[in-house]
C-alpha positions as a Markdown table, in Angstrom:
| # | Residue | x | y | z |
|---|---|---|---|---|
| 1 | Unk | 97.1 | 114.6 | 138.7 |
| 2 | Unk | 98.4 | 115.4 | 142.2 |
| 3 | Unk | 101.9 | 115.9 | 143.7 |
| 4 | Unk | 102.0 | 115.2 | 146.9 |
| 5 | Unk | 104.5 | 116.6 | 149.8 |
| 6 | Unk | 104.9 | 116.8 | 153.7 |
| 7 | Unk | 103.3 | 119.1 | 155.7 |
| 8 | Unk | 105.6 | 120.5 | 158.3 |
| 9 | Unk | 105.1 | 122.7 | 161.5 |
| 10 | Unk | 107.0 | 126.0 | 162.4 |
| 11 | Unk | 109.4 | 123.7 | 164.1 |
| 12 | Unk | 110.3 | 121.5 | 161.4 |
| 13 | Unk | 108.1 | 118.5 | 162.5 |
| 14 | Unk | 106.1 | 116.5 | 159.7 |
| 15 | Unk | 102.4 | 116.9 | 160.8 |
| 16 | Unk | 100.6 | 115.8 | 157.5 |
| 17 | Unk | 100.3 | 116.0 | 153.7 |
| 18 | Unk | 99.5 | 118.6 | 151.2 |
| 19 | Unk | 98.9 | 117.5 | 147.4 |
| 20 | Unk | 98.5 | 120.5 | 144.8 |
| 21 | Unk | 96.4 | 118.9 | 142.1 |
| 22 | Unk | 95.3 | 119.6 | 138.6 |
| 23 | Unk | 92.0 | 118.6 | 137.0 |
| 24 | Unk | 92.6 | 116.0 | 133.6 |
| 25 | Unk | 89.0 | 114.8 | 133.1 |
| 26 | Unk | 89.1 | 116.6 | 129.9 |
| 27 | Unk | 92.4 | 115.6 | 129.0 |
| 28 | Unk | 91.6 | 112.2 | 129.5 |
| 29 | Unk | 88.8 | 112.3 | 128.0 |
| 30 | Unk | 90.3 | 114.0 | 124.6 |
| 31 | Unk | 92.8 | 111.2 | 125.2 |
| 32 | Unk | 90.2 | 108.7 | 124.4 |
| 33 | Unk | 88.8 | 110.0 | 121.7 |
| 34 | Unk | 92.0 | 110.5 | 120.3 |
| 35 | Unk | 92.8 | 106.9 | 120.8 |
| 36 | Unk | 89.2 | 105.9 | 119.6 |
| 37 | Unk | 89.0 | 108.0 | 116.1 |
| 38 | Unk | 93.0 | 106.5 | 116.0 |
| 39 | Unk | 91.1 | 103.1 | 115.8 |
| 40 | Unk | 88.3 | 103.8 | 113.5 |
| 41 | Unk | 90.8 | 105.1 | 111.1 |
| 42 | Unk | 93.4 | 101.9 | 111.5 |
| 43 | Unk | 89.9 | 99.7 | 111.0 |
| 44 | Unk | 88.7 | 102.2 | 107.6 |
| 45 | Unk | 92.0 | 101.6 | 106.3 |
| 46 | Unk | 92.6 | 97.7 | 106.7 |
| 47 | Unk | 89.3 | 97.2 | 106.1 |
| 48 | Unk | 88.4 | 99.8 | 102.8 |
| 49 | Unk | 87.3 | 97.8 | 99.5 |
| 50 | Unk | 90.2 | 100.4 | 97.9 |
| 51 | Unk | 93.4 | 99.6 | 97.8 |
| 52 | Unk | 94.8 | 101.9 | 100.3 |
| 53 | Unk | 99.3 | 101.7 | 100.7 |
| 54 | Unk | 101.7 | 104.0 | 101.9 |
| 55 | Unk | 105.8 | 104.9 | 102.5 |
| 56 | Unk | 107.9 | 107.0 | 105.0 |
| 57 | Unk | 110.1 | 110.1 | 104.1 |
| 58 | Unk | 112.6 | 107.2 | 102.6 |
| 59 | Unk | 110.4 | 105.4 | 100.4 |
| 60 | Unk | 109.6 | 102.6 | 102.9 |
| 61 | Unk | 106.4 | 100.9 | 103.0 |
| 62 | Unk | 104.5 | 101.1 | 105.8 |
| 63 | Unk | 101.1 | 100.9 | 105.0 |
| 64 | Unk | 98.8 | 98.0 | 103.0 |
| 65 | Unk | 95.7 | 97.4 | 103.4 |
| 66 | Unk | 93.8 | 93.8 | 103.2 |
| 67 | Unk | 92.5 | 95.4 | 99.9 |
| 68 | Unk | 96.1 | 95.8 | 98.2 |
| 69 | Unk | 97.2 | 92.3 | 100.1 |
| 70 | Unk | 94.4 | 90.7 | 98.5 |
| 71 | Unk | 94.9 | 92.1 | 94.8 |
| 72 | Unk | 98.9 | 91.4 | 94.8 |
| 73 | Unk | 99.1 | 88.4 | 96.9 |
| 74 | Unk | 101.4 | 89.9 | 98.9 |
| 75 | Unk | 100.9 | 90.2 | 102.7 |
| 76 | Unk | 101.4 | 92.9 | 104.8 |
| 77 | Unk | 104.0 | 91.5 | 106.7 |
| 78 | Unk | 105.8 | 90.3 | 102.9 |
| 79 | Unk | 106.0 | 94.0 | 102.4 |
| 80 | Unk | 106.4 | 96.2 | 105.4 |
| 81 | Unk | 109.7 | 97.8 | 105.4 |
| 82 | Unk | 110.2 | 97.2 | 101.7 |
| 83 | Unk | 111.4 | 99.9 | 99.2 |
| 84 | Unk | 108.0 | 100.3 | 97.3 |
| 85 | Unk | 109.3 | 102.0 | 93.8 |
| 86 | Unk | 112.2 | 99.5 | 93.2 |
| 87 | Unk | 110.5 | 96.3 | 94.8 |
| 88 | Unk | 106.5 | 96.4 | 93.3 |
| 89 | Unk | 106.9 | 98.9 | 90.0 |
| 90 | Unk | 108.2 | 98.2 | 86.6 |
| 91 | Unk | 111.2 | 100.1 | 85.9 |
| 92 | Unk | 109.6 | 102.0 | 83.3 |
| 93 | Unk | 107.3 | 103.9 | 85.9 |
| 94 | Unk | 109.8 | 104.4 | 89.0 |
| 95 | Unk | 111.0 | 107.6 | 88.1 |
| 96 | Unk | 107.8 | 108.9 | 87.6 |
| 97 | Unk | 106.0 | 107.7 | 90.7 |
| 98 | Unk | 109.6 | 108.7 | 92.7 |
| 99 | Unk | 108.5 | 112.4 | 91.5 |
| 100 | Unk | 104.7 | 111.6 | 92.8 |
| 101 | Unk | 106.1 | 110.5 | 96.4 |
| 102 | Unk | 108.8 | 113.7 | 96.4 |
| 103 | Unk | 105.9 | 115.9 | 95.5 |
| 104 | Unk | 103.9 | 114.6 | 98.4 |
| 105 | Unk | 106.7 | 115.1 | 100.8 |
| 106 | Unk | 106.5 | 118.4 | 100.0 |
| 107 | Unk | 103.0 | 118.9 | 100.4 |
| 108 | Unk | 102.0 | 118.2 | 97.1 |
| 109 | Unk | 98.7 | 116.2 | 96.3 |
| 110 | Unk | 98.3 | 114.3 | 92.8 |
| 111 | Unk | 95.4 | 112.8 | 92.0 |
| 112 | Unk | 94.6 | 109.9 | 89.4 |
| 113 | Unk | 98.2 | 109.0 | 88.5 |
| 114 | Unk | 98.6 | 105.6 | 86.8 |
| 115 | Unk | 100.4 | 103.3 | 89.3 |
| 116 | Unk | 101.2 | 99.9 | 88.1 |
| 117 | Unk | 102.4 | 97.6 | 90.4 |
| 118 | Unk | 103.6 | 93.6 | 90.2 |
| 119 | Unk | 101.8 | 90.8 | 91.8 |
| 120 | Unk | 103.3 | 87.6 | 93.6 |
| 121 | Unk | 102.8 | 85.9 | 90.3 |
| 122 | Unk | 104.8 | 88.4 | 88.7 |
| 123 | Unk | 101.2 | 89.5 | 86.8 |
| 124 | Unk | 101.3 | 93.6 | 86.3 |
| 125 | Unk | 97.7 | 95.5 | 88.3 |
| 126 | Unk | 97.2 | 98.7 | 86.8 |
| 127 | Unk | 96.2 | 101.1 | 89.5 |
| 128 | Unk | 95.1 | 104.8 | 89.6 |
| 129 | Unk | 96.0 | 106.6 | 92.6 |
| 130 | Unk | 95.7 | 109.3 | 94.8 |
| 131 | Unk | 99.0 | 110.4 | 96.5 |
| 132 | Unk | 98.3 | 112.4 | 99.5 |
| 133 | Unk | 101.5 | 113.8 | 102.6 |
| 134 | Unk | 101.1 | 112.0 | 105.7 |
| 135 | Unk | 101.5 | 114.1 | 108.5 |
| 136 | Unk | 101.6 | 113.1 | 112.5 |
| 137 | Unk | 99.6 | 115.1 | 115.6 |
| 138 | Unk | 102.2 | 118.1 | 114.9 |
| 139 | Unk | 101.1 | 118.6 | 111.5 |
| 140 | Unk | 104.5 | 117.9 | 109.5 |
| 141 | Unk | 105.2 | 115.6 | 107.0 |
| 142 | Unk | 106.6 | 112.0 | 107.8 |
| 143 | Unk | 105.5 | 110.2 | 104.7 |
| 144 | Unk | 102.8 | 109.8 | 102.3 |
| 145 | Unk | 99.3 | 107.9 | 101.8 |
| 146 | Unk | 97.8 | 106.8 | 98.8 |
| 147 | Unk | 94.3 | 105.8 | 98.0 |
| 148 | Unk | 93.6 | 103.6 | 94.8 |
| 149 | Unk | 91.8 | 102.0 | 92.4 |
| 150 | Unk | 91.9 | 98.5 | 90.7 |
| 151 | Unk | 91.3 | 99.4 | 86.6 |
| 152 | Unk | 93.1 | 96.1 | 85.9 |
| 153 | Unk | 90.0 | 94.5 | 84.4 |
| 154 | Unk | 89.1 | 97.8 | 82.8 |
| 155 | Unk | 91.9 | 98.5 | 81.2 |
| 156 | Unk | 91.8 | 94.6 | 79.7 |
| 157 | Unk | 88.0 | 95.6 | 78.8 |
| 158 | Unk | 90.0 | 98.7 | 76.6 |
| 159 | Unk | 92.3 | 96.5 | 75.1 |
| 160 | Unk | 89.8 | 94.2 | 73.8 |
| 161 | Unk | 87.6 | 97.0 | 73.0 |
| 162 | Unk | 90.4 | 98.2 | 70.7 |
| 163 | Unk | 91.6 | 94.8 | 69.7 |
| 164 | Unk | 88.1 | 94.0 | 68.1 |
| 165 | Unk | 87.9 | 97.7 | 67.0 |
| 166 | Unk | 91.0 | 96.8 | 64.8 |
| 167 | Unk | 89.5 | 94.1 | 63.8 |
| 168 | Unk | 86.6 | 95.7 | 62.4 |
| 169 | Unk | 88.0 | 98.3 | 61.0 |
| 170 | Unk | 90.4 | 95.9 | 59.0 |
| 171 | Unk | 87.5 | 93.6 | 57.7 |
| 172 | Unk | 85.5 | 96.6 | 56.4 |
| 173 | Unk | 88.5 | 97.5 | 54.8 |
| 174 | Unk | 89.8 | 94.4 | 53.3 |
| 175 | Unk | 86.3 | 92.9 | 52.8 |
| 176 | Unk | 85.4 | 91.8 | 49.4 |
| 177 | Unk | 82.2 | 93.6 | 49.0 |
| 178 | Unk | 81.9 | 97.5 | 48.6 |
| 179 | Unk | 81.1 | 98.8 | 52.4 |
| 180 | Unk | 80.3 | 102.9 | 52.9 |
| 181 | Unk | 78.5 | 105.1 | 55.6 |
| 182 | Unk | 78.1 | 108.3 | 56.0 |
| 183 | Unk | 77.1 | 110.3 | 58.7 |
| 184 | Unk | 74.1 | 112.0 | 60.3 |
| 185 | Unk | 74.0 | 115.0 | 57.2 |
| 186 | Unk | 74.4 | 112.2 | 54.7 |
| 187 | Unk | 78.7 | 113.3 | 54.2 |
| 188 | Unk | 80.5 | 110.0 | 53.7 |
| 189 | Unk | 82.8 | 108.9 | 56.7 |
| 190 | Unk | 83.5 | 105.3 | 55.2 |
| 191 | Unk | 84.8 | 104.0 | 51.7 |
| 192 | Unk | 86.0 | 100.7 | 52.0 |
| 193 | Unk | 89.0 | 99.5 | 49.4 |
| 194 | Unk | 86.3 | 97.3 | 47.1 |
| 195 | Unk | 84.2 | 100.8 | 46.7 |
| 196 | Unk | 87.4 | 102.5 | 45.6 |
| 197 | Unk | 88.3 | 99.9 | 43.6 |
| 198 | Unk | 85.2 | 99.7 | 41.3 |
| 199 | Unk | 84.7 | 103.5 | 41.6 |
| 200 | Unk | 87.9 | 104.9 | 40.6 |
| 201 | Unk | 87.6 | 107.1 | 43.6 |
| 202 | Unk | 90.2 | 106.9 | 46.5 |
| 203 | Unk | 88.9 | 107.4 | 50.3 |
| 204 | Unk | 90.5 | 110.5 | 49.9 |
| 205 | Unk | 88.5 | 112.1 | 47.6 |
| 206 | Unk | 85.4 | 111.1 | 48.8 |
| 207 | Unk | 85.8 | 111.7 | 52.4 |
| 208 | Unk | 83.2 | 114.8 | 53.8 |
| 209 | Unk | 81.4 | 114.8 | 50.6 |
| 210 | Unk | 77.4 | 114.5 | 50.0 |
| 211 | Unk | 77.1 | 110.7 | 49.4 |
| 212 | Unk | 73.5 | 111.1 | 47.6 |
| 213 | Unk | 74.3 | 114.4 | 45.4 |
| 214 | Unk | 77.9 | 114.1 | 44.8 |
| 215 | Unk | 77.5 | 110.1 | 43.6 |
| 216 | Unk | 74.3 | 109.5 | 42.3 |
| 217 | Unk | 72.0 | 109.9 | 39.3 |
| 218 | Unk | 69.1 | 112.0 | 39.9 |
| 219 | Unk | 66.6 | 109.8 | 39.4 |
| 220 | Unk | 67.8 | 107.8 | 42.5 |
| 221 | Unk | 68.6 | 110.5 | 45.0 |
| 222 | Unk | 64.8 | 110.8 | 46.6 |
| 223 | Unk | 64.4 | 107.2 | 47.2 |
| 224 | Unk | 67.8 | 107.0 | 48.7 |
| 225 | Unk | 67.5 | 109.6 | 51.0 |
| 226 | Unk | 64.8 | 108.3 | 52.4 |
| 227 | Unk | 66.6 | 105.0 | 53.2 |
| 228 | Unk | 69.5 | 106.9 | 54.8 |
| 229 | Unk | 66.6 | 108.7 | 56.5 |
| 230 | Unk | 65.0 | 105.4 | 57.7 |
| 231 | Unk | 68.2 | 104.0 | 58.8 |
| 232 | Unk | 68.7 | 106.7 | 61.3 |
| 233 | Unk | 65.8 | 106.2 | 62.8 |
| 234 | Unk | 66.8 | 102.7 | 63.0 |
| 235 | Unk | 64.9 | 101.0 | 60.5 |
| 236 | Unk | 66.9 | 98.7 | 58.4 |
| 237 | Unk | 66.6 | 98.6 | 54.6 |
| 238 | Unk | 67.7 | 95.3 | 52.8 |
| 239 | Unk | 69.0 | 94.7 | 49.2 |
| 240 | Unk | 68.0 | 98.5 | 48.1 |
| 241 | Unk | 69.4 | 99.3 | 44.3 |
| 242 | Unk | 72.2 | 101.4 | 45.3 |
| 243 | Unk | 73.7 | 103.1 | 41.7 |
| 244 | Unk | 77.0 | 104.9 | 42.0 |
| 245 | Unk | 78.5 | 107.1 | 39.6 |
| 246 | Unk | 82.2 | 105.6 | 39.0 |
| 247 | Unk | 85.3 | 108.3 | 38.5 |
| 248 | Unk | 85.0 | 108.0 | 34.6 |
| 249 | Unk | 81.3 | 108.8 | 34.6 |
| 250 | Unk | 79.8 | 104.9 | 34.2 |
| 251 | Unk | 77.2 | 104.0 | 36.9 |
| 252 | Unk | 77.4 | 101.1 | 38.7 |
| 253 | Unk | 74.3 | 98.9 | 39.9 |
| 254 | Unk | 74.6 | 97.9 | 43.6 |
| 255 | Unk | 72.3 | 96.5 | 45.8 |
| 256 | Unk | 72.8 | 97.4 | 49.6 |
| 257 | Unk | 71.6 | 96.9 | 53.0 |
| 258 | Unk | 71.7 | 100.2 | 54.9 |
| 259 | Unk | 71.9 | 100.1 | 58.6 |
| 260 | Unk | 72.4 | 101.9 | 61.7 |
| 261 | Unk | 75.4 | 102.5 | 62.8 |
């Protein structure tokens, strides 16, 4: 960089130049790869396979990635600009996620916070993210960043997962055959309603006690044992006589299929 002025004589008279210089090769050259790690990071971020979205100091979006265009259906250019709480979120999350994005403006990280946000077809993505203070070359904060993860299909998986959990747990109650575990030391952690029904003895009662020594003869207990035995090893035993003491002292002849569980 030079700055160039006349060179004059001791009468006045113009006789040449003189430039006083300073040497920017390094400058320049911390310019460019300023300029190049500015592009790599604009490439990372459009092109992550994470949703990757962010606001300025007012809530305005102005970031979103191909990744979060591609789950919501909305394009960048649908969203830029947009207020990103009261547009994208249901209202029962905007409060909270306002707190995430203050936090952030005041340096605050928070990681793995549930952030659900509306698709073009209205369909609710359940995202976890990371919410991180965006700051320019001077170091303060002008807005904030946040890095996510698509658990849409995984929470659905949990749903289900406790859907048919329900299920199961109300056919082994309700079924009409007598259904009861117990665990690995043999203490019973399932009485169905049909075994408390020909017992006498309420799920209650029986919970946590020893299956073999609290509820059946004697005689039995060996063999039995060794079919509880066999089943946690994983060897199935079918239509095994099963007798149970009932509350009033009568024994009951059942036949039983032990399993794994």
């Amino acid at each position: 960089v030079l700055n160039a002025n006349p060179r004059v004589d001791i009468h006045g008279d113009i006789v040449g130049v003189v430039g006083v210089g300073q040497d920017i090769t390094e400058r320049k050259m911390a310019e460019q790869e300023l300029r190049r790690v500015a592009n790599d990071l604009r490439s990372f971020i459009d092109n992550a396979n994470a949703p990757i979205l962010g606001t300025n100091k007012d809530g305005l979006v102005n970031e979103w990635n191909k990744k979060v265009a591609e789950i919501t259906g909305f394009s960048k250019e649908e969203v830029m600009g947009q207020d990103l709480v009261e547009k994208f979120l249901p209202s029962g999350y905007r409060e909270n996620v306002k707190n995430v994005l203050r936090n952030a403006l005041m340096g605050i990280e928070t990681a793995a916070f549930e952030f659900p946000l509306f698709s073009k077809n209205g369909k609710q993505l359940d995202i976890v993210l990371n919410a991180n203070p965006r700051v320019d070359i001077h170091g303060d904060i002008v807005g904030v960043v946040g890095v996510g993860q698509d658990i849409t299909e995984r929470k659905m998986a949990e749903q289900e997962l406790r859907r048919v959990a329900n299920d199961l747990r109300s056919f082994i109650d309700n079924a009409n055959a007598p259904i009861l575990g117990t665990n690995k030391d043999g203490l019973v952690n399932e009485w169905n309603k049909k075994v408390a029904e020909i017992t006498g003895f309420s799920k209650e009662e029986v919970m946590g006690q020893d299956l073999v020594e609290k509820f059946l003869p004697s005689g039995y207990r060996e063999n039995v044992k060794n079919v509880l035995r066999n089943a946690l090893m994983g060897i199935e035993t079918a239509a095994f006589e099963f007798p149970l003491f009932s509350k009033n002292g009568k024994q009951l002849d059942i036949v039983l299929n032990a399993n794994p569980r």
